[in-house]
C-alpha positions in Angstrom: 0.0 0.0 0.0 1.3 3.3 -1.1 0.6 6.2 1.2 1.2 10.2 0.7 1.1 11.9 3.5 0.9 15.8 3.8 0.8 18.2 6.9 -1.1 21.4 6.9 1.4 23.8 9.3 -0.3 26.7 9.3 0.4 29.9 11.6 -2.1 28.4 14.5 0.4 25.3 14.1 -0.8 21.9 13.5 -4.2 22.1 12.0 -4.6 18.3 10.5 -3.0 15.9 8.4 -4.3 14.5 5.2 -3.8 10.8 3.7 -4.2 9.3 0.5 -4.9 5.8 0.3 -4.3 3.5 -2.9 -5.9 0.2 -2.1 -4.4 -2.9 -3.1 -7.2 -4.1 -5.7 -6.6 -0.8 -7.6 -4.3 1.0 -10.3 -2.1 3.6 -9.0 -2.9 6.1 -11.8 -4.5 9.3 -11.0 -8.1 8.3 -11.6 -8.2 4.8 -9.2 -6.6 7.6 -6.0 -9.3 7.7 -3.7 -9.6 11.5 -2.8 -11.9 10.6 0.5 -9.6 11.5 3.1 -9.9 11.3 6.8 -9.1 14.5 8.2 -10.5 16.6 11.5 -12.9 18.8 9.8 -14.2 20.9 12.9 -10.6 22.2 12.8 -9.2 20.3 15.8 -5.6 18.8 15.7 -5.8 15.2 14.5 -3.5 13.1 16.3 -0.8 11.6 13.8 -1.4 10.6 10.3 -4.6 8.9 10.3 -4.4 5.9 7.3 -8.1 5.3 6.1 -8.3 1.4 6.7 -11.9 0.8 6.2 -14.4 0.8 3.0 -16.7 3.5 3.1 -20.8 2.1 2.8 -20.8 2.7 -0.6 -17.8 0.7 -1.4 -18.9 -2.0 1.0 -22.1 -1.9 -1.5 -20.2 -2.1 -4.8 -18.7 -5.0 -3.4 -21.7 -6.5 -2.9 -23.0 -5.8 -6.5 -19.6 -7.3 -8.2 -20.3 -10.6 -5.9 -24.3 -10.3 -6.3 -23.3 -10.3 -10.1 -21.4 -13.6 -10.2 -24.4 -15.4 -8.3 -27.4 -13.7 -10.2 -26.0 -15.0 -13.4 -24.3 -18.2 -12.6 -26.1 -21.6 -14.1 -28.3 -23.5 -12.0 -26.0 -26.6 -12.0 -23.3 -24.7 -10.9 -25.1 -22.7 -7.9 -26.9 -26.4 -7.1 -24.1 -28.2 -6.8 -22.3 -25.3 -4.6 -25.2 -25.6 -2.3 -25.5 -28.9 -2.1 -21.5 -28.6 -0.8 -22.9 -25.8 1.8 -25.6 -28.6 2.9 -23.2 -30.8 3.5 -20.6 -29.0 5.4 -23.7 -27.7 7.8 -23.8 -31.4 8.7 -19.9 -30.7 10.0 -21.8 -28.0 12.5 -24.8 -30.5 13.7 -22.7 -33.5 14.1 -19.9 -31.2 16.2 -22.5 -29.7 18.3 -24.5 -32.9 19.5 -20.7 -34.6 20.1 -19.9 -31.8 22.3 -23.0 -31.6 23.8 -23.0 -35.3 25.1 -18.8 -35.2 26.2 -19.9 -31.8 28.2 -22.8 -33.3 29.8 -25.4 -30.4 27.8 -23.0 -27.5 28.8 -24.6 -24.1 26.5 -20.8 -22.6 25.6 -18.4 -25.7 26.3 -21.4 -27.4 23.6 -21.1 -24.8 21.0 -17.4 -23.9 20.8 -17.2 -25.6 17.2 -20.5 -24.9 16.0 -19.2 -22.3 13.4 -17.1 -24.6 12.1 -19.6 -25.7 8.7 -20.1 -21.8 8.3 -16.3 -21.1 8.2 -16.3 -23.8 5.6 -19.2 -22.4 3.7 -18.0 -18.4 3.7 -14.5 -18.9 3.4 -14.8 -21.3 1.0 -17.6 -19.6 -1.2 -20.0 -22.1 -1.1 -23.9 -21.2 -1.6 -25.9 -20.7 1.4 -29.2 -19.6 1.3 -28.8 -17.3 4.4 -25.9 -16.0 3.3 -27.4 -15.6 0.1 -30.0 -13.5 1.1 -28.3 -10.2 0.9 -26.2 -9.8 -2.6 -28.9 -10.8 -5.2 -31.5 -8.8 -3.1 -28.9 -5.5 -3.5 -29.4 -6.1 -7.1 -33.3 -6.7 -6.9 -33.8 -3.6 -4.9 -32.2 -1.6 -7.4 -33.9 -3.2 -10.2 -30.5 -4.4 -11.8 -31.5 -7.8 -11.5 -35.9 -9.0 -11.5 -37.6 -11.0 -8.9 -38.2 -14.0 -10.6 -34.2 -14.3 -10.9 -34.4 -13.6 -7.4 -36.8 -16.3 -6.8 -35.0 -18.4 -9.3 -32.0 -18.1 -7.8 -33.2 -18.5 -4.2 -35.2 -22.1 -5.1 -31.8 -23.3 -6.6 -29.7 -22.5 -3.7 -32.2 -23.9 -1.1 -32.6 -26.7 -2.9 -29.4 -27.4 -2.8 -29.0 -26.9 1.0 -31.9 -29.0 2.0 -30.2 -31.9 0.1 -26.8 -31.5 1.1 -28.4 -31.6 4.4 -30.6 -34.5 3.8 -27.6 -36.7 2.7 -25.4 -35.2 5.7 -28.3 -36.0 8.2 -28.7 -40.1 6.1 -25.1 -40.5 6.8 -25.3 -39.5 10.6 -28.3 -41.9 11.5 -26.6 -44.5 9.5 -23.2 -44.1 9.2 -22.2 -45.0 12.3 -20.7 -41.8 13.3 -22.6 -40.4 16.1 -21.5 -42.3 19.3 -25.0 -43.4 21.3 -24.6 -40.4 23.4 -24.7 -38.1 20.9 -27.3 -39.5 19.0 -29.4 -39.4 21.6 -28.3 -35.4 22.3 -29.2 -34.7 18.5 -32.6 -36.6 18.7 -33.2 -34.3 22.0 -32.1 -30.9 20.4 -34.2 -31.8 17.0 -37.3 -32.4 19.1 -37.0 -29.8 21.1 -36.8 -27.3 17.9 -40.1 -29.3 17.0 -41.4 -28.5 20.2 -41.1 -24.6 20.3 -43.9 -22.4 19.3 -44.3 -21.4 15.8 -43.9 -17.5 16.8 -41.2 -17.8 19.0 -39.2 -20.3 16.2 -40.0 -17.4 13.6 -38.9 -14.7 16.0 -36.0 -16.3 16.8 -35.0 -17.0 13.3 -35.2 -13.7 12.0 -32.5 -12.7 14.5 -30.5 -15.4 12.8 -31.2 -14.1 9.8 -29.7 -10.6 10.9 -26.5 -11.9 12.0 -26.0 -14.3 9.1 -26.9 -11.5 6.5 -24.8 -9.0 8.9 -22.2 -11.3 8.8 -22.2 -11.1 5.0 -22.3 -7.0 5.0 -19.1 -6.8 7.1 -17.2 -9.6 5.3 -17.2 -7.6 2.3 -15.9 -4.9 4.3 -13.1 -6.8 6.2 -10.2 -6.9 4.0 -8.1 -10.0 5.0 -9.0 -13.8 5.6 -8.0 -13.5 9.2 -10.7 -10.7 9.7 -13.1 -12.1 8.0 -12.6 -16.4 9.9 -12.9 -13.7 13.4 -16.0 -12.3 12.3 -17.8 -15.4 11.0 -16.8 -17.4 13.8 -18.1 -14.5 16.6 -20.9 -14.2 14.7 -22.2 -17.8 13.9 -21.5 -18.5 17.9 -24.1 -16.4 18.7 -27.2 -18.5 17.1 -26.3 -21.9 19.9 -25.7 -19.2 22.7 -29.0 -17.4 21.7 -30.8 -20.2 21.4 -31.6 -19.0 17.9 -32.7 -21.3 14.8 -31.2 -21.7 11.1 -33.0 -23.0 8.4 -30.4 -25.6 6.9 -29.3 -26.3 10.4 -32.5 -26.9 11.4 -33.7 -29.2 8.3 -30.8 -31.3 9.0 -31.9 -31.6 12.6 -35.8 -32.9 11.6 -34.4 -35.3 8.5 -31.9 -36.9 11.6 -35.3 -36.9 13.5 -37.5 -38.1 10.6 -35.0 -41.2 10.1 -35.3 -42.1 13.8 -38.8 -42.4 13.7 -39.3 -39.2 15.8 -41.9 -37.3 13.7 -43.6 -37.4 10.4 -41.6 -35.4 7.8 -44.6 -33.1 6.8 -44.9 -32.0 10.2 -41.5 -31.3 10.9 -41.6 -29.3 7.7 -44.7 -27.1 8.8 -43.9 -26.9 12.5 -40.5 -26.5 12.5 -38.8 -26.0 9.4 -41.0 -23.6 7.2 -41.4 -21.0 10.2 -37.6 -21.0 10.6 -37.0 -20.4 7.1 -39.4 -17.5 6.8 -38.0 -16.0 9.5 -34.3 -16.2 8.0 -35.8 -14.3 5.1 -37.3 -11.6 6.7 -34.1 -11.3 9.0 -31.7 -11.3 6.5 -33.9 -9.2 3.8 -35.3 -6.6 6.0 -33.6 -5.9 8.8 -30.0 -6.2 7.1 -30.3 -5.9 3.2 -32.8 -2.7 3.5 -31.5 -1.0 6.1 -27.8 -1.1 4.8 -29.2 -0.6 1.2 -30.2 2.7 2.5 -27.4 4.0 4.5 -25.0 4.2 1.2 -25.5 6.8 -0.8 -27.3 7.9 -4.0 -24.7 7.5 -6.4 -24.5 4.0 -5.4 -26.4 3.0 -8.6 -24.3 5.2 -10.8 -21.1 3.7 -9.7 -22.9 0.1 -10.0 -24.4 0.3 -13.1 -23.4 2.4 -16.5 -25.4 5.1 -17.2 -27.5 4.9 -13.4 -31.1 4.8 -13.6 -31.7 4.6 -17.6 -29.9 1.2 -17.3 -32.8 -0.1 -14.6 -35.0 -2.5 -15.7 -38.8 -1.9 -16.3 -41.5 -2.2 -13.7 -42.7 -5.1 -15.6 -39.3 -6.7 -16.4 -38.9 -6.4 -12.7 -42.1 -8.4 -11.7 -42.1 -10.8 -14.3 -38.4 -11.2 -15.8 -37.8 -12.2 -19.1 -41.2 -12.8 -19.7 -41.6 -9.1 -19.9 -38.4 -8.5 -21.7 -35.2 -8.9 -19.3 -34.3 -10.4 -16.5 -30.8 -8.8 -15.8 -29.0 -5.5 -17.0 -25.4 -6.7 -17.3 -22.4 -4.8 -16.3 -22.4 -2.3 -18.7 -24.4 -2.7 -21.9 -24.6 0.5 -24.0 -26.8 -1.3 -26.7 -31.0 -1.1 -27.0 -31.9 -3.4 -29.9 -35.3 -2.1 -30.7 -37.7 -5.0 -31.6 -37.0 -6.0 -35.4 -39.1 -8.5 -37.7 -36.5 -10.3 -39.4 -33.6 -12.4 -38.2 -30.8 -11.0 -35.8 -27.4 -11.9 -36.6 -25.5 -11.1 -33.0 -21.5 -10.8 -34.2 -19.7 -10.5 -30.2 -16.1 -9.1 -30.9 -12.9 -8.9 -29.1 -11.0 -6.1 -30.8 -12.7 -4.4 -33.5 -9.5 -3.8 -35.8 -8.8 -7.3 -35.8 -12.1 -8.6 -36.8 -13.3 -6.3 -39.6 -13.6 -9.5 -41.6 -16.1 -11.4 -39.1 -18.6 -8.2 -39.6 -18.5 -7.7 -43.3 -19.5 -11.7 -43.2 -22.1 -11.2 -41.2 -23.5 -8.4 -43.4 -23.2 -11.1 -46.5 -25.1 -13.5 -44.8 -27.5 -10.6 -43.2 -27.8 -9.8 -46.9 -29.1 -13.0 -48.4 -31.7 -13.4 -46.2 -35.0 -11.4 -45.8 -35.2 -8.8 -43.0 -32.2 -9.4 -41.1 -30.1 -7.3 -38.8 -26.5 -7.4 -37.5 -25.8 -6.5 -34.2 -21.7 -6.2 -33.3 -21.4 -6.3 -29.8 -17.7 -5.3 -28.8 -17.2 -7.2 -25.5 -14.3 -5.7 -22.8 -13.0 -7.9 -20.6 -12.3 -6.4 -17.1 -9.8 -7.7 -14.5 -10.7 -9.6 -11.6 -14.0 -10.7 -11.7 -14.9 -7.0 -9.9 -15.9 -3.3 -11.5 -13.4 -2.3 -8.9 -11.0 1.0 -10.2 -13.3 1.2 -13.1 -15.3 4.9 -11.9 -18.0 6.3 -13.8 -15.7 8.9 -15.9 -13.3 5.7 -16.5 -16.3 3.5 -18.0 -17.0 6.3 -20.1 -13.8 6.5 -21.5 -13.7 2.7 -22.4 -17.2 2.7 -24.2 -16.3 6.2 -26.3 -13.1 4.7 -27.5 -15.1 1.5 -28.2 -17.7 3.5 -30.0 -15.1 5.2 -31.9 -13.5 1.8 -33.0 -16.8 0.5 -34.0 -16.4 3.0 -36.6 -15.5 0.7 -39.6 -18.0 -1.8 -38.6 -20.9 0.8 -39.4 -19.1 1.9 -42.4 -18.7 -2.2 -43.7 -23.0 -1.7 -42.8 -23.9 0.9 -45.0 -21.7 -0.7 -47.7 -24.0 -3.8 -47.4 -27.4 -1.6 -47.1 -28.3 -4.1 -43.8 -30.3 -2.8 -40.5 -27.5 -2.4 -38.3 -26.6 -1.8 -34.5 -23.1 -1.7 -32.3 -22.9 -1.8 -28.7 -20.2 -2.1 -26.1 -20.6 -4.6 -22.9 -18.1 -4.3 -20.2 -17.9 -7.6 -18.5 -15.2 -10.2 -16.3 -16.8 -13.1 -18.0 -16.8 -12.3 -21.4 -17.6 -15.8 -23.3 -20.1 -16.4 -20.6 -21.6 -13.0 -21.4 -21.6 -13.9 -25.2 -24.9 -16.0 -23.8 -26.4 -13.5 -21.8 -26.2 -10.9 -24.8 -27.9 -14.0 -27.2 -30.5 -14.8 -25.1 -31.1 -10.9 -23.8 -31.1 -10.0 -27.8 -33.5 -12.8 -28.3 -30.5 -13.8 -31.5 -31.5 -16.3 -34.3 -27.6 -16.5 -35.4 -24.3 -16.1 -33.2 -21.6 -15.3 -35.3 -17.9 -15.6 -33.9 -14.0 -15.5 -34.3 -12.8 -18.3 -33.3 -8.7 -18.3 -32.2 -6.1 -17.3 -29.5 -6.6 -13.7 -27.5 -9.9 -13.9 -29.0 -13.1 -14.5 -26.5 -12.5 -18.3 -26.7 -9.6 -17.8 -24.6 -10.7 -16.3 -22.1 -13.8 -18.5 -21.9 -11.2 -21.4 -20.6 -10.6 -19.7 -17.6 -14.0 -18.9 -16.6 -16.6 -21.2 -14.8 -17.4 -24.6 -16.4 -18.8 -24.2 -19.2 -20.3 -27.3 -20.3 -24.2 -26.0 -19.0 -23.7 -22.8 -21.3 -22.4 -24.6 -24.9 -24.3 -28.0 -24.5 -27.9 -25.8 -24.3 -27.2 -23.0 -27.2 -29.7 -19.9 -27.0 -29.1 -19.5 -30.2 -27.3 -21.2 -33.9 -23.5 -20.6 -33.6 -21.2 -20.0 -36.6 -17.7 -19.8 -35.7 -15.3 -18.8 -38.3 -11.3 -19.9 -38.2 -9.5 -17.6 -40.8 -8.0 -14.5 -41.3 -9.3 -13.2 -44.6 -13.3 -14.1 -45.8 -13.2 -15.4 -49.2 -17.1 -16.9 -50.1 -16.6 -17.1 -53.6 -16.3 -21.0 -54.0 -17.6 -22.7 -50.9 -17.0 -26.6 -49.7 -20.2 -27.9 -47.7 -19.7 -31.6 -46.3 -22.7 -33.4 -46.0 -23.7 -35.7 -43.6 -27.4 -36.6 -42.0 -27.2 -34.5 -39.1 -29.6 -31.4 -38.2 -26.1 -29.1 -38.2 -25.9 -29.7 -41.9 -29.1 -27.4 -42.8 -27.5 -24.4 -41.0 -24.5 -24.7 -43.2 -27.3 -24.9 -46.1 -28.4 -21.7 -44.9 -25.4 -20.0 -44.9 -24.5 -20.9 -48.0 -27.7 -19.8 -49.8 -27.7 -16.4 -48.2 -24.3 -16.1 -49.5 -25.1 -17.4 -52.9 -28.0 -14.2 -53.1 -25.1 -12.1 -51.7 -21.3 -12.9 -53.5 -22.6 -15.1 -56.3 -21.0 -17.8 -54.3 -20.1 -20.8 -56.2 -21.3 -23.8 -54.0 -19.8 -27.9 -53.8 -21.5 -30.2 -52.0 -19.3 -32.9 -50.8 -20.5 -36.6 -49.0 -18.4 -39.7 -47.9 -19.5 -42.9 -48.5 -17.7 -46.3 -46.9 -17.1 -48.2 -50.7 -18.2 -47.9 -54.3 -21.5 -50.0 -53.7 -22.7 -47.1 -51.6 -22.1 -44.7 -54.2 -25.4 -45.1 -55.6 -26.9 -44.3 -52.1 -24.8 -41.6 -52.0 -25.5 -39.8 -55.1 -29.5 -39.9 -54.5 -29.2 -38.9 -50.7 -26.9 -35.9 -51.7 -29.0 -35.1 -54.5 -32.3 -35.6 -52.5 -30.7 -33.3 -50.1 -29.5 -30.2 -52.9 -32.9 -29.7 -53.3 -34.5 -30.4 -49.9 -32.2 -27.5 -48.7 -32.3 -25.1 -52.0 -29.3 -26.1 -53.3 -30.1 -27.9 -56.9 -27.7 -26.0 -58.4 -24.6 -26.9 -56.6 -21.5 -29.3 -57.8 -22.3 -32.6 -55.9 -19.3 -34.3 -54.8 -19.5 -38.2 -54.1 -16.5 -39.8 -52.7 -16.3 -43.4 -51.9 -13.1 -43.8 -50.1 -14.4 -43.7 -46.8 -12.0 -41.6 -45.0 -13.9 -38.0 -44.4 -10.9 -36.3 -43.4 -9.0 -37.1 -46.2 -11.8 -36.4 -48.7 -12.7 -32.7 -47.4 -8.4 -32.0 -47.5 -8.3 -32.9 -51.5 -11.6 -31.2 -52.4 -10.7 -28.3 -49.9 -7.8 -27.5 -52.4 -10.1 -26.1 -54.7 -12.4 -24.0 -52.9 -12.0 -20.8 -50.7 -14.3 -21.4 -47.9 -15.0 -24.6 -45.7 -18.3 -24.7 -44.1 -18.4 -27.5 -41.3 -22.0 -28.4 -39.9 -21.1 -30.1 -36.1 -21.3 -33.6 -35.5 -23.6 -35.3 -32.5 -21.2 -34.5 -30.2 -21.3 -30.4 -30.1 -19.1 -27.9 -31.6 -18.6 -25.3 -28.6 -18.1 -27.3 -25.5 -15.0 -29.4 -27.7 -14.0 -26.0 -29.0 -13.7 -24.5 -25.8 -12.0 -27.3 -23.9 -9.7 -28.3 -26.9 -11.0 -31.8 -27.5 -12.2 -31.1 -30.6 -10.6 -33.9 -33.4 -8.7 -31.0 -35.5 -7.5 -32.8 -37.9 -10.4 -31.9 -40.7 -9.9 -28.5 -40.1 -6.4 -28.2 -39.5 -5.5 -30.4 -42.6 -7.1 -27.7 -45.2 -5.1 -24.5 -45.9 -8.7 -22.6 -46.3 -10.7 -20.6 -43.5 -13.8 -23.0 -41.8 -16.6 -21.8 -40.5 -18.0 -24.1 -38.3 -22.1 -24.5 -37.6 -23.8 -25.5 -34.7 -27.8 -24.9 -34.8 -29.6 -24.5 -31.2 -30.6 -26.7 -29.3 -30.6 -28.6 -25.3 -29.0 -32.3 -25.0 -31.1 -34.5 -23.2 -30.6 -35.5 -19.4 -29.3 -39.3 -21.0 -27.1 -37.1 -23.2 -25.5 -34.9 -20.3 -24.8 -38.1 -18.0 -23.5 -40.4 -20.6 -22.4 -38.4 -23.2 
């Protein structure tokens, strides 16, 4: 940490001293200096040079919204799974607490000296609990950044996952032999005694947990070190067993343990213990935490969080009913407002404008040759670590006008085509995740993409897994490996699969377009399927409006081989994906390269929409 110190000596002596503070998670140039100082501003003499340690509301806020953003958009799998982990690890808490509770003979504080241990876990490790959940997505609800049915969406994953971590934690305690009698008879005492408490006083009591877990949450993200933060969860989670207070997944855990004993009927323990417990979590954590600090920060909060403040907010509608209304989210920064268009949008994300001139002026072709279409370049910036930390309001302004500015040639490549046409600039830290948000927020027909190192690919491997996002496509992908566009002869292998029409597509519209000459080539296993061959391909030309192309039969039975002699000839490849997906192979590097990189030519690779079945995703 870099301090500058100066001392205001003035003839009365002494008057103050002033501090400026770069923090660690921020650029030292001139714009990232925080110019909030700490100084004595009645005019009394501050004692020594007072360093300014803590974040200020607002910044505890923006925290919040950079974590709020990463759980609001995040796949259900992925937040299931994480709380599923969080169930699990509260199991660590229940099984410590009944332990010590039988080796201290029921002793309150001896009893619940490792009770925090599941939440350390949880917090520290960044696992999903619904408590703990409570607060960040509801920062973004509240200010309209993010709807309530992704609220609500995201709250039904998380819980779900917690009640089934706990579930299995609580299966593996009755049976797993790991309870010693004595404690399983203290865990079958506390359960029923939660059981036993009155439905007011369980709800009253649980909304106080639901202030210090949310509370806990709100100073985390102010604490700046790990040590701060495993002394404030640990105080903090201490205080439900000493206050005799209730948590919901602590509590579901305890009724499954008592359900599998034989103890009570699992409906009941849901409506008399766990569901009043759970309500009051919510209202503890939302109300008295999540409102209240929502409104101590300031009024600019929304400006800082959000590009452009309140014209960025979603609609009342959009709010209430999410993207059946229009949108769910508003992302990071999104400078774009498609308006609502008849024909097909052609969605082109790019990495660097000057690069990728090529990618836009293809997209214009095929926007060309078919009826009604509009492109829509979307240049996506990558920001640094995962957070819109050191990136102000003037500084975001900044990046969009030099992105608008380099956007330039993109609308000039446009008007050259005479297509509808639209830029925009999205500020993000996951860009190829954001590539589906923009797809399915632009409700786009066609996603077309460079495909390539220090292009959005690459980052997309260091981002979450991406498997959910590529195996269920919003929209059809095109993904083009070249440097220079050249349609005028086009290659089209052609197999059975569904992939194979989108290439189709393509190559009509740019047929209308470039006067694209068009060969259609397919592989059969010997010369006594070249019959078959010829009628399928020819049955196919015309199925797919191609009658006019070259067909190309070739009956050595070696596909790879085949599409690197005929590739020879031709300027383009057009590659429809096999049954096992183009993106998620792409993006992992398992794709079989050698059909593409055995041809000299640029490929553009085709994957149409679609969502693999649940026999698919387990088996493959």
């Amino acid at each position: 940490m870099t301090d500058q110190e100066r001392h205001d000596d003035g003839p009365a002596g002494r008057r103050g001293s002033e501090t400026t503070v770069l923090s660690d998670d921020e650029p030292a140039g001139a714009e990232s200096v925080r110019e909030a100082v700490e100084r004595s501003r009645s005019g009394a003499p501050a004692v020594g040079a007072v360093v300014r340690d803590r974040f200020s509301s607002d910044e505890v806020f923006q925290r919040i919204v950079a974590a709020a953003d990463e759980e609001i958009t995040s796949g259900s799998r992925e937040l299931f799974f994480s709380a599923l982990a969080a169930g699990f690890a509260i199991t660590i808490t229940f099984m410590l607490y009944v332990s010590l509770t039988a080796k201290t003979g029921g002793d309150a504080v001896l009893s619940a000296l490792l009770y925090p241990l599941g939440f350390i876990y949880i917090i520290i490790g960044r696992y999903q609990l619904y408590t703990e959940n409570t607060l960040p997505p509801v920062a973004l609800t509240i200010e309209r950044i993010a709807s309530v049915p992704a609220l609500l969406r995201n709250w039904s994953v998380v819980l779900a996952g917690n009640f089934t971590g706990g579930a299995l934690g609580a299966l593996a305690l009755a049976y797993g032999g790991v309870l010693s009698p004595e404690a399983s008879v203290a865990a079958v005492e506390i359960a029923q005694e939660g059981v036993e408490t009155e439905w007011w006083s369980l709800f009253s009591k649980a909304a106080f947990a639901g202030l210090v877990v949310a509370g806990v949450v709100w100073v985390e993200y102010a604490a700046r070190d790990t040590i701060s933060r495993l002394t404030v969860v640990y105080l903090a989670f201490l205080a439900i067993p000493l206050g005799g207070l209730f948590h919901s997944v602590v509590s579901f855990t305890e009724m499954v343990y008592l359900v599998l004993h034989g103890q009570v009927a699992f409906l009941v323990g849901m409506w008399e213990f766990v569901i009043p417990v759970l309500l009051g979590n919510t209202l503890g954590g939302v109300l008295l935490v999540t409102v209240v600090n929502y409104f101590q920060t300031s009024e600019h909060r929304l400006e800082s969080a959000r590009f452009e403040g309140a014209d960025r907010q979603l609609s009342i509608k959009e709010w209430a009913f999410g993207r059946f209304a229009g949108r769910s989210y508003v992302p990071l920064i999104d400078t774009g407002e498609m308006p609502p268009t008849e024909g097909d949008t052609i969605l082109v994300p790019i990495a660097n404008p000057r690069t990728e001139s090529e990618l836009v002026e293809l997209a214009c072709s095929i926007a060309n040759g078919r009826e009604d279409a509009n492109v829509h370049v979307v240049h996506v910036v990558q920001i640094p670590d995962g957070s819109p930390r050191g990136y102000g309001a003037s500084q975001r302004r900044r990046i969009v006008e030099e992105s608008d500015e380099l956007l330039g040639d993109a609308r000039e490549t446009a008007r050259r085509y005479d297509v509808p046409f639209q830029t925009s600039t999205v500020l993000s830290h996951r860009s190829f995740e954001e590539l589906f948000n923009i797809a399915e927020r632009e409700s786009a027909d066609l996603v077309l993409m460079s495909w390539g190192d220090n292009r959005l690919w690459a980052s997309g491997r260091a981002e979450r897994p991406l498997s959910e996002l590529t195996r269920r496509l919003p929209s059809d992908f095109l993904v083009f490996d070249g440097d220079r566009v050249d349609a005028s002869r086009l290659l089209l292998p052609v197999g059975r699969g569904p992939n194979c029409e989108l290439s189709a597509d393509v190559a009509r519209a740019l047929q209308t377009t470039t006067g694209a000459e068009v060969s259609l080539l397919h592989v059969v296993d010997g010369p006594g399927e070249r019959e078959d061959g010829e009628q399928f391909l020819t049955e196919w030309a015309a199925e797919n409006g191609l009658a006019d192309a070259a067909l190309i039969v070739d009956d050595g039975g070696d596909l790879e081989d085949a599409i690197a002699r005929e590739a020879a000839d031709h300027s383009l490849l057009v590659v429809g994906a096999t049954e096992e997906g183009l993106l998620s192979r792409l993006v992992t590097e398992s794709l079989y390269f050698d059909v593409i990189n055995g041809t000299d030519i640029p490929v553009l690779l085709a994957e149409q929409a679609g969502e693999r079945s649940l026999r698919e995703r387990l088996f493959g």
